[in-house]
Every structure is written in structure tokens, then in C-alpha cells.
PAVO-959528 format. One record per residue (C-alpha): x, y, z; residue in three letters; chain. Coordinates in Angstrom, 3 decimals, m for minus. Layout:
BEGIN
atom xx X, yy Y, zz Z, rest ala, kette A
...
END
This chain:
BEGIN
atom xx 0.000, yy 0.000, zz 0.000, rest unk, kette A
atom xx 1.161, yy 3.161, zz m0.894, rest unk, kette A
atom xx m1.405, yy 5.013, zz 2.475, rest unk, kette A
atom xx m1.883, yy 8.326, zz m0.018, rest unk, kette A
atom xx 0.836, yy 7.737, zz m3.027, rest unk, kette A
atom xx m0.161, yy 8.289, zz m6.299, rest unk, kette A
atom xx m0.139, yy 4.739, zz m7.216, rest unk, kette A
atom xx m2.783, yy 2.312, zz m5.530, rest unk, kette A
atom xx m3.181, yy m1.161, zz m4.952, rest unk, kette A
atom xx m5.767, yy m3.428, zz m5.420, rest unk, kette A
atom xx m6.750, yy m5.023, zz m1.943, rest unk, kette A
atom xx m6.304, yy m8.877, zz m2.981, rest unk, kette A
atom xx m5.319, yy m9.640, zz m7.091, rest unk, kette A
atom xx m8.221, yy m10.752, zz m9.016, rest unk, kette A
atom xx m6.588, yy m13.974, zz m10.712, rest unk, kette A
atom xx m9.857, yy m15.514, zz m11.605, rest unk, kette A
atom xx m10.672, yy m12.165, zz m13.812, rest unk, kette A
atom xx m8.340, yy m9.956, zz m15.437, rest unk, kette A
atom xx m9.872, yy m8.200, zz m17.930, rest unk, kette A
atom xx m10.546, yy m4.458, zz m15.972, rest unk, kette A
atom xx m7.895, yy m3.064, zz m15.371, rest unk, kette A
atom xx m8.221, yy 0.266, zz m17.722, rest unk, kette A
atom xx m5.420, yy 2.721, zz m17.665, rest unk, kette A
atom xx m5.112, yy 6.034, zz m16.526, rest unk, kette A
atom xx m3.851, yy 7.785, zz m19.394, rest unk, kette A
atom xx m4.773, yy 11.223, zz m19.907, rest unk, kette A
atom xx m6.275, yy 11.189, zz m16.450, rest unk, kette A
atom xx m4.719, yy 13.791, zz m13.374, rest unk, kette A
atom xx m6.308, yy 14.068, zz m9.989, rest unk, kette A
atom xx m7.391, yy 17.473, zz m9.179, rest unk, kette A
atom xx m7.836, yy 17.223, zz m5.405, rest unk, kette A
atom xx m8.379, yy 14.270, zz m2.683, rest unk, kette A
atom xx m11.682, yy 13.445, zz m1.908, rest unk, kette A
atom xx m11.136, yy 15.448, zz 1.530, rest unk, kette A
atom xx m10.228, yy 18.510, zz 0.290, rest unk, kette A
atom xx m13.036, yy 19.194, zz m2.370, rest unk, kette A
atom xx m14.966, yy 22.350, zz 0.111, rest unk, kette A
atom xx m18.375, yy 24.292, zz m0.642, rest unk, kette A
atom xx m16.592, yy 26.421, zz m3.032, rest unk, kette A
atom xx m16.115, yy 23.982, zz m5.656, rest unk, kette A
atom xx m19.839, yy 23.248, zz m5.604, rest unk, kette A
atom xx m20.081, yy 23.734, zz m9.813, rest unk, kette A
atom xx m16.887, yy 22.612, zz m11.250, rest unk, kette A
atom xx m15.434, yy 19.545, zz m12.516, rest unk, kette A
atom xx m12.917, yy 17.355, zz m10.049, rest unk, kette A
atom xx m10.779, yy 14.029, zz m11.085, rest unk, kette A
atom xx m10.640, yy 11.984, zz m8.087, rest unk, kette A
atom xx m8.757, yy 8.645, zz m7.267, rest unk, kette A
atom xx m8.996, yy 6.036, zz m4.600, rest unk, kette A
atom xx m10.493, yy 3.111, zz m2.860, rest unk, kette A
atom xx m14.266, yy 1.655, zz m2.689, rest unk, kette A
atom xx m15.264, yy 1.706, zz 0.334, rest unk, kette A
atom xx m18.735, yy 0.684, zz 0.126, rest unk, kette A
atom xx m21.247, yy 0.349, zz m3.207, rest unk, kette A
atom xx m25.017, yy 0.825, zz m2.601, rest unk, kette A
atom xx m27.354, yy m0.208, zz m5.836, rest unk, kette A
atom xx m30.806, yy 1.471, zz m5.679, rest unk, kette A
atom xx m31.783, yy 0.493, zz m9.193, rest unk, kette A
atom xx m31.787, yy 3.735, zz m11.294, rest unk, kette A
atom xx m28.740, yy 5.328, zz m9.139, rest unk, kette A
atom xx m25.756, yy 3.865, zz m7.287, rest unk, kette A
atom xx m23.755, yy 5.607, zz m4.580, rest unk, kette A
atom xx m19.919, yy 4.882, zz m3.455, rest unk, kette A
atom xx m18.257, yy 5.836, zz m0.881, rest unk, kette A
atom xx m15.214, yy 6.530, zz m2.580, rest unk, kette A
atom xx m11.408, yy 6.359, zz 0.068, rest unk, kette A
atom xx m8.273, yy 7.870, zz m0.358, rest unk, kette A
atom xx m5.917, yy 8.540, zz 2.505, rest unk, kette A
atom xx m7.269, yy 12.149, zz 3.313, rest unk, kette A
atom xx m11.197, yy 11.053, zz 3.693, rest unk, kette A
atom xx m14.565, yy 10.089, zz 1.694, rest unk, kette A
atom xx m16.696, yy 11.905, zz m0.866, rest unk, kette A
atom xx m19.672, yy 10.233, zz m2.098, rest unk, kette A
atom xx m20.288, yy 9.796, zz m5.476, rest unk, kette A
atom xx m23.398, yy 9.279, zz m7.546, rest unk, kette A
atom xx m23.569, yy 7.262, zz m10.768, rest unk, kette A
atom xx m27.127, yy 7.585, zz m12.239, rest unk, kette A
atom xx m27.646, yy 7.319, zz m16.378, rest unk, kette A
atom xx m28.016, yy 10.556, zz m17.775, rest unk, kette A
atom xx m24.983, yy 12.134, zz m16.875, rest unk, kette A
atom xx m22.703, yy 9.037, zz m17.233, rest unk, kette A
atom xx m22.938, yy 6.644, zz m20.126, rest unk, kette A
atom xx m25.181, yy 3.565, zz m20.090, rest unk, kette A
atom xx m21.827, yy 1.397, zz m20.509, rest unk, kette A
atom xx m20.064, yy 3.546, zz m17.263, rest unk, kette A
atom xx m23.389, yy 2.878, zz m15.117, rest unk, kette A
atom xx m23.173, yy m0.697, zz m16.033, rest unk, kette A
atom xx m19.361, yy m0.748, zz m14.988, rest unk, kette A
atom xx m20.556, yy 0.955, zz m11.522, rest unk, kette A
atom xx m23.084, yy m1.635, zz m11.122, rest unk, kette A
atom xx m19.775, yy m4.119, zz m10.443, rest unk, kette A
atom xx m17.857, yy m2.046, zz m7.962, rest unk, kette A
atom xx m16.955, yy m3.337, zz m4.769, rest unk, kette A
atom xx m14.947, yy m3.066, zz m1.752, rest unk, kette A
atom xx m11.450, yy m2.247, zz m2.879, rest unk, kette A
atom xx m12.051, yy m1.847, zz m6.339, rest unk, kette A
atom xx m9.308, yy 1.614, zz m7.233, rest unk, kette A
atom xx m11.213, yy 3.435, zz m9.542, rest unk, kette A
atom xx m10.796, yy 6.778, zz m10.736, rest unk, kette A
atom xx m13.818, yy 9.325, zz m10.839, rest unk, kette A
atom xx m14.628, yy 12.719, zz m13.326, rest unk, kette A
atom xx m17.531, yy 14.248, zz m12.632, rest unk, kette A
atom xx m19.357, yy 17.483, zz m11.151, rest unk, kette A
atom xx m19.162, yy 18.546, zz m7.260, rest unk, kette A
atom xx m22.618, yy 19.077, zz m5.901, rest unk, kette A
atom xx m24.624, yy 19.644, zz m2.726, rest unk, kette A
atom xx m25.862, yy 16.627, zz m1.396, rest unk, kette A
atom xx m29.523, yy 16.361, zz m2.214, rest unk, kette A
atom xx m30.398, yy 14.321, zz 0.503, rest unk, kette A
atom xx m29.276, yy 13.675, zz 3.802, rest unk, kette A
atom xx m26.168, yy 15.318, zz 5.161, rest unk, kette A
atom xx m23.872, yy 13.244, zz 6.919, rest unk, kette A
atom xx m22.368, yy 15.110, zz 9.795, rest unk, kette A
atom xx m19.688, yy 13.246, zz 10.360, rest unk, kette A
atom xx m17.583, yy 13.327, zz 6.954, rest unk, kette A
atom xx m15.878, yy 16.252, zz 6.273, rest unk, kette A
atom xx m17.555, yy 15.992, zz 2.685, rest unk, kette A
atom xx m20.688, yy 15.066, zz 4.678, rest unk, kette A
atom xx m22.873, yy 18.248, zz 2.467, rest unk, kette A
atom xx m21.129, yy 17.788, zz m0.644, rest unk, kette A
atom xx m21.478, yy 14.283, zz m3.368, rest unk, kette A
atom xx m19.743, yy 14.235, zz m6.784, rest unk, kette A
atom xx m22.010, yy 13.290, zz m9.750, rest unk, kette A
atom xx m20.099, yy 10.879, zz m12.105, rest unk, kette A
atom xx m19.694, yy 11.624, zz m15.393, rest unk, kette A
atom xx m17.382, yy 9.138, zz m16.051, rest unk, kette A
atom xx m15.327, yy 6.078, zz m14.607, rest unk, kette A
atom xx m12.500, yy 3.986, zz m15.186, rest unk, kette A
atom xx m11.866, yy 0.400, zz m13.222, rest unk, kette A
atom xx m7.968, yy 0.588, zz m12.530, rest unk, kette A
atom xx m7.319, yy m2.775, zz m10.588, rest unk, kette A
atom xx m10.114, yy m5.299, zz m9.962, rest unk, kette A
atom xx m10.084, yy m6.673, zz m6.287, rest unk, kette A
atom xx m11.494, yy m9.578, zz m4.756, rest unk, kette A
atom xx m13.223, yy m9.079, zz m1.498, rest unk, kette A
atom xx m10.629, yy m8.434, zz 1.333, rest unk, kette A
atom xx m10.268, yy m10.823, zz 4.342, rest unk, kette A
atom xx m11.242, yy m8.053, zz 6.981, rest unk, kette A
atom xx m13.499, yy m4.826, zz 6.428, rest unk, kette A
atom xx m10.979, yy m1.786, zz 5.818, rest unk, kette A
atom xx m12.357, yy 0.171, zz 8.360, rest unk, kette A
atom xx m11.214, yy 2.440, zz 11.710, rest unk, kette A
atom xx m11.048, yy 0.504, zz 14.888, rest unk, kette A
atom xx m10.691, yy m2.988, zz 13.310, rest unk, kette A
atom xx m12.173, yy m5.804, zz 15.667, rest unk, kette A
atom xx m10.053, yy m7.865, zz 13.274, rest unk, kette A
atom xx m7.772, yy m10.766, zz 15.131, rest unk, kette A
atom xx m4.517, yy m9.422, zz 14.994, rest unk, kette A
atom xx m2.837, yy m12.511, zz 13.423, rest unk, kette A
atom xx m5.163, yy m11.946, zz 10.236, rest unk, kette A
atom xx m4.125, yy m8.129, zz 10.413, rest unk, kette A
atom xx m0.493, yy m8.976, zz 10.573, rest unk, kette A
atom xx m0.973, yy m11.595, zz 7.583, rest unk, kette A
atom xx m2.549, yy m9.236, zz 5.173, rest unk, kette A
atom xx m0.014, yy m6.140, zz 6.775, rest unk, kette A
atom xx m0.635, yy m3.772, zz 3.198, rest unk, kette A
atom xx m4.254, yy m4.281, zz 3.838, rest unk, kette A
atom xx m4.126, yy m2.962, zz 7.702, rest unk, kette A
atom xx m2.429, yy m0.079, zz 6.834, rest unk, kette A
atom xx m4.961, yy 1.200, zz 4.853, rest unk, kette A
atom xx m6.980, yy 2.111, zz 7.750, rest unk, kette A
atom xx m7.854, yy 5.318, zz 8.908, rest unk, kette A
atom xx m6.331, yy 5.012, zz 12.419, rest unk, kette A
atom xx m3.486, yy 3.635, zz 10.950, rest unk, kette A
atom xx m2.866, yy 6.096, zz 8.105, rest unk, kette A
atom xx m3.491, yy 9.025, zz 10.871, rest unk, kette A
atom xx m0.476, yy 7.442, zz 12.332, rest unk, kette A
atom xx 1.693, yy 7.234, zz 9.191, rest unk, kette A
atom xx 1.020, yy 10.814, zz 8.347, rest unk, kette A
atom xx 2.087, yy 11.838, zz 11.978, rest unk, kette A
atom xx 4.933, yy 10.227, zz 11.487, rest unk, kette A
atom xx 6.250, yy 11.248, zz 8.341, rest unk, kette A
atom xx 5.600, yy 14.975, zz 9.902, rest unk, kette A
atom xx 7.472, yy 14.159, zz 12.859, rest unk, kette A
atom xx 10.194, yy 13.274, zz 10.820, rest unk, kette A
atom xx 10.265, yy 15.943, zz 8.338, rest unk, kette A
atom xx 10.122, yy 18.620, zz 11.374, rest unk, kette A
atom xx 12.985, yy 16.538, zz 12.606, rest unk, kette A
atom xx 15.265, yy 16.958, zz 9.477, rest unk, kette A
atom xx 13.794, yy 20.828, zz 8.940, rest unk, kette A
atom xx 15.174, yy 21.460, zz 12.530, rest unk, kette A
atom xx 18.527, yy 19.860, zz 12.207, rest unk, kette A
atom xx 19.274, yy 20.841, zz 8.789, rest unk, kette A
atom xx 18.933, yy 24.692, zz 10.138, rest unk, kette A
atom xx 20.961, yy 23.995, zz 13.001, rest unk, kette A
atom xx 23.850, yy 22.935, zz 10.504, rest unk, kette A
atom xx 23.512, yy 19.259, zz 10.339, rest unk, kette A
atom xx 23.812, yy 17.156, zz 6.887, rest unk, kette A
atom xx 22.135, yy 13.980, zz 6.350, rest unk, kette A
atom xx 24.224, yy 11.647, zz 4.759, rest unk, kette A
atom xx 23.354, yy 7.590, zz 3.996, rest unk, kette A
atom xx 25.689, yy 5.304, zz 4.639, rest unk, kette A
atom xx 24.795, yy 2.436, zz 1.648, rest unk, kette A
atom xx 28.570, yy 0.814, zz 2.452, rest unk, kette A
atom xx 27.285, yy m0.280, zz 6.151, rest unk, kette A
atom xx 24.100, yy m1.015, zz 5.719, rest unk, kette A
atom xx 24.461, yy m3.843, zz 2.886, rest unk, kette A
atom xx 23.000, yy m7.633, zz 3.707, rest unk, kette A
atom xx 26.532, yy m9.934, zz 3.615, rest unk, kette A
atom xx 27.223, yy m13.254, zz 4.685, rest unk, kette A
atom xx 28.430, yy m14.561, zz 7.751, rest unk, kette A
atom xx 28.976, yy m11.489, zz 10.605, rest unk, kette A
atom xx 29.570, yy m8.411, zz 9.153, rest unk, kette A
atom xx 26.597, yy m5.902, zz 10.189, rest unk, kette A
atom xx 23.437, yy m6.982, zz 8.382, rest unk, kette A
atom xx 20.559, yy m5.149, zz 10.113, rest unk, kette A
atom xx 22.261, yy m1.562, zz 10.691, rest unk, kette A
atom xx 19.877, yy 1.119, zz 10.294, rest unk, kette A
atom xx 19.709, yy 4.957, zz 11.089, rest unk, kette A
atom xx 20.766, yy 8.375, zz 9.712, rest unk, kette A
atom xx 24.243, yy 10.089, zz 10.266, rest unk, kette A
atom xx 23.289, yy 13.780, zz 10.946, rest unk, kette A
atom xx 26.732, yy 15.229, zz 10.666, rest unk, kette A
atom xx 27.415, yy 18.617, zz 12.293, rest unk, kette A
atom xx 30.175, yy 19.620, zz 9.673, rest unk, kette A
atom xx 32.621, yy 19.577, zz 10.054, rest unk, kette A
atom xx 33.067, yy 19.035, zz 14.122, rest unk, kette A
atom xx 32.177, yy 14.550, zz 14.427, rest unk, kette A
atom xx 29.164, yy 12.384, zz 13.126, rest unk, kette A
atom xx 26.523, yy 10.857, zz 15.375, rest unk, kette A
atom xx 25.357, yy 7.528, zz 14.009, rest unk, kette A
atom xx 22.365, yy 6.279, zz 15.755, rest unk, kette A
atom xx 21.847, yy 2.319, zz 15.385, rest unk, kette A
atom xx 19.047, yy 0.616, zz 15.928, rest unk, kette A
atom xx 19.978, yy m2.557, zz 15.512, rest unk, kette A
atom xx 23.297, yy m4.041, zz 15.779, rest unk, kette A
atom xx 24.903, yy m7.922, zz 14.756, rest unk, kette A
atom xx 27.649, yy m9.741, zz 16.601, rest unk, kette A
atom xx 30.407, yy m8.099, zz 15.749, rest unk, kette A
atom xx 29.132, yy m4.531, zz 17.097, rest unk, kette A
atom xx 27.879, yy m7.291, zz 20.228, rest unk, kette A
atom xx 31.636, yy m7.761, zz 21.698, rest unk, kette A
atom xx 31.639, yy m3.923, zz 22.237, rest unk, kette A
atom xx 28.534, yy m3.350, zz 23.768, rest unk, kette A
atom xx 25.608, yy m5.155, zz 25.853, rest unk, kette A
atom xx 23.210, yy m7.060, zz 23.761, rest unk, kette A
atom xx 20.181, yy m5.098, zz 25.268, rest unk, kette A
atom xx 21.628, yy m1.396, zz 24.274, rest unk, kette A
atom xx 20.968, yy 0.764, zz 21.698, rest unk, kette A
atom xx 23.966, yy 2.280, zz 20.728, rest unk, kette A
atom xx 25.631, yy 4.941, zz 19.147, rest unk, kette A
atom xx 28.872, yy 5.777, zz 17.369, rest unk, kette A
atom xx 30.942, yy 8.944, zz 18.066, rest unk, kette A
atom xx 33.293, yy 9.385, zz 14.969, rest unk, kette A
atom xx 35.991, yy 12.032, zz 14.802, rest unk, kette A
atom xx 39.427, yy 11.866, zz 12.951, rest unk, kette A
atom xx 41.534, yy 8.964, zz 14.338, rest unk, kette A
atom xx 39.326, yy 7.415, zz 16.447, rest unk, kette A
atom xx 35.595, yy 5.937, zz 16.884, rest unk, kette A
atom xx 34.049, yy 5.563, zz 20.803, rest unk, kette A
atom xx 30.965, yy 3.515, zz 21.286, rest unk, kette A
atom xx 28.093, yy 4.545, zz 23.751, rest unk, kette A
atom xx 25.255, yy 3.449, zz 25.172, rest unk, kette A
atom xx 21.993, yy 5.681, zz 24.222, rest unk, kette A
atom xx 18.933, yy 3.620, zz 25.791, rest unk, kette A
atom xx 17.806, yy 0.593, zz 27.080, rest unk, kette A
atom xx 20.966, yy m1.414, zz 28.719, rest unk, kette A
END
């Protein structure tokens, strides 16, 4: 799962039917479904993501149509979309990536206080089927009462989530704030490909981490993880760090010994 890239993933491959899968040439998302307001009420959106749920009324379908910022409800009736788009809505399911033109509008019937989108549906005016999916093992939803085991299993499929993806954004901002701060206080981040290379036998397999190098005074290397030969220098149970600076490299415990 890509939680919010511009390339999705169907939820489980359909092997037993391959024939949707359209591309999306000449196709650009405008927005995420979360971010289309009141003021676009009128104009024409592009919008990409997840099924979450298909509801068939006979003469007019609504999806609830996921993408990492939210939902937005979309409306497939004939009329507006062609009679061979409405019968390609008529087969959407959970999972299904599809990707969505059509008209933002105020919703018409009830409002849903607790979207964002809640007063606002998109009318389709057309559709394309990216990937197929088959029906996933769990329901993608927030607050899972899912056994863990079958989360674990199908991992790509739990991260999907809401509570999850809220999560995965807060992390990536904690991060970014992390290099903003250190990169203004003179640091440079520099990878270390060299040492952090799978080999046989003993030499350091599972090193991972970040030099942030205050030039040109020494370089902090953070490891999380260390293999036997970093073992003879340190306790098993430590985290540890290295302190490099010409002629010389000191180890360090930094937590848990």
C-alpha cells in the first residue's frame, strides 16, 4: 500500500478475472476526496482512490469513494454518465481503485455530519476500473475488531486504515520537522549504503539509522539494531551509538541497557 501515493493497490489480485484493469492515461487528480470544500460546488474534479462501500438502488448507485485524506460520495445515475459507465458501476466493490470525473454538488439528501464531505457528493460523469479486487479478508475500516494474526498476515491491507494512516502521516511529519530542525541547526544527512548492505556470515546486516553530521566538528550515528560483531563492544540489550571524529571511533550506550 502506498497510504496516499499516487499509485494504488488493489486489496487482494483478481486472478480468476483480469480483464478491468483500464489505464489512466490522460487522467490527473485534481484534489483528494477530503479537500473538495463548498466552493467547488459547480466545477469539474478528477478523483482517485479506494471503494469503500457500493449501494445499488436500481436507477442510481452511490460509493463511498477512500483515499488517505477522507470520503466523498459519489453518484452514478444514467443521464450524466454513459449507459456502458453505469453498467461498470453496477460491479464495484470493496477495494475496487477506480478513478472518478464528474461534477461537485450539494448533497440532495441527507447530510452526513460526520464526513468532512458530509454536504457535498460528486455526480459521475465518467469512470474507469484501474485494478479489480477480490473481497478483502477483513473490512478496511477504523477501529478494526479484526484478530490481529489476520491483520499482521494481510499487513498492506491494515495499513490502509484510517487510524493507521493518521499514524503514518504523523509520522512522516514528525520526521520531516525533525530533518527541517537539524538541517537549520547545521547538520547534513548523509546515507551510509557501504554499512548497511546484507553480507554473509557477521559483518553488520541489520544496521539502520541516519548520520546527521554537524560539519565539520564529528558524526553521530544512531543504530538501531546491531549484529555480533558490534555485540563484543557493547551489551546485547543497548541501543547504541557511534561517536566518529578523525583517528578514532568511541561507542556509547543511548537507551535501554
Amino acid at each position: 500500500m502506498c497510504c496516499g501515493c499516487r499509485f494504488f493497490v488493489s486489496a487482494v489480485p483478481n486472478r480468476r478475472n483480469k480483464k478491468m484493469a483500464e489505464s489512466m492515461k490522460g487522467l490527473k487528480r485534481t484534489c483528494r476526496c477530503a479537500e473538495v470544500t463548498k466552493a467547488d460546488i459547480g466545477k469539474k474534479v478528477t478523483l482517485m482512490g479506494w471503494v469503500q462501500k457500493s449501494r445499488n438502488k436500481g436507477g442510481i448507485i452511490f460509493v463511498d469513494l477512500r483515499d488517505r485524506s477522507g470520503i466523498m460520495q459519489i453518484i452514478f445515475e444514467n443521464g450524466p454518465i454513459s449507459e456502458e459507465g453505469f453498467e461498470k458501476a453496477a460491479k464495484l466493490r470493496s477495494e475496487f481503485v477506480i478513478a472518478v470525473e464528474g461534477e461537485v454538488m450539494a448533497r440532495s439528501g441527507a447530510v452526513n455530519e460526520n464526513l468532512a464531505t458530509g454536504e457535498l457528493e460528486v455526480k459521475a460523469e465518467s469512470l474507469r476500473i484501474l485494478p479489480e479486487a477480490e473481497p478483502p479478508p477483513f473490512p478496511i475500516e477504523e477501529d478494526s475488531k479484526t484478530r490481529e494474526e489476520l491483520r499482521l498476515k494481510y499487513r498492506y491491507l491494515d495499513l490502509r486504515r484510517p487510524d493507521i494512516q493518521r499514524n503514518l502521516i504523523m509520522r512522516s511529519k514528525v520526521a520531516m520537522l525533525t530533518r527541517e530542525f537539524m538541517s537549520k541547526e547545521g547538520f547534513l544527512e548523509i546515507e551510509t549504503p557501504m554499512l548497511t548492505k546484507s553480507t554473509p556470515l557477521w559483518f553488520p546486516r541489520d544496521i539502520t539509522g541516519t548520520m546527521f553530521v554537524p560539519y565539520p566538528k564529528m558524526l553521530v550515528w544512531p543504530l538501531l539494531r546491531h549484529s555480533a560483531r558490534w555485540k563484543m563492544r557493547t551489551l546485547t540489550s543497548c541501543k547504541v551509538f557511534l561517536v566518529m571524529v578523525p583517528g578514532q571511533i568511541r561507542t556509547g550506550s543511548l537507551i535501554g541497557c
